[in-house]
N, C-alpha and C positions, 0 to 999 in steps of 0.2 A: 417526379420526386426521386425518382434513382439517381439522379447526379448531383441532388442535393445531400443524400446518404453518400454518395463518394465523396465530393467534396469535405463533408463533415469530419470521415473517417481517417482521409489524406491529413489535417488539419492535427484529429488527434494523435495517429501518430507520426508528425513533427515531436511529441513532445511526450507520447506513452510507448515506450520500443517493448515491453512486456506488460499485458494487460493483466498478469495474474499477480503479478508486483506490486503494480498500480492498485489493483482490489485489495489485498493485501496489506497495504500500507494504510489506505481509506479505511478499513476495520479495524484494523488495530487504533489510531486513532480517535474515531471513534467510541471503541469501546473506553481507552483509555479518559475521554472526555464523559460520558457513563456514572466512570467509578468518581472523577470530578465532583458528578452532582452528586451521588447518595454518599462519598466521604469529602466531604474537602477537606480536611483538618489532616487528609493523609498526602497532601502537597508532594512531599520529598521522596514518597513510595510511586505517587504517580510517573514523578520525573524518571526515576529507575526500569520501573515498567516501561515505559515508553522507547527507553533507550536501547532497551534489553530487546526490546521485540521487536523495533524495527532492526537490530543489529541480526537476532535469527529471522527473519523476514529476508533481509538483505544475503542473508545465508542459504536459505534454501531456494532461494532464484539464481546465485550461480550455482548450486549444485544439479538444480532443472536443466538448466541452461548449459551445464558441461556434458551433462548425460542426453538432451535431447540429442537427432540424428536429424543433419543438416538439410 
């Protein structure tokens, strides 16, 4: 079953190069789909939320990422 977990792993990153982005993006999301169900009527808040948070999402993965040590 080990080279089935490599295999897997190889697989996802082709396509996740930062897993804490990745998580990150998935929550926010998420939560944003959340506020969806107990407001929908707040449609055009969500859209902003959303926008706003993966933009600081987006933000503090190169600032990780400029700071980590190679």
């Amino acid at each position: 079953m080990t080279w089935l977990r490599t295999i897997l792993r190889k697989i996802v990153g082709l396509f996740i190069d930062d897993p804490v982005l990745a998580a990150g993006v998935a929550v926010w999301i998420a939560l944003v789909a959340l506020l969806g169900i107990v407001a929908p009527e707040m449609a055009h808040v969500r859209a902003f939320a959303l926008a706003l948070g993966l933009c600081a999402i987006l933000m503090l993965s190169i600032v990780l990422g400029a700071t980590r040590s190679p």
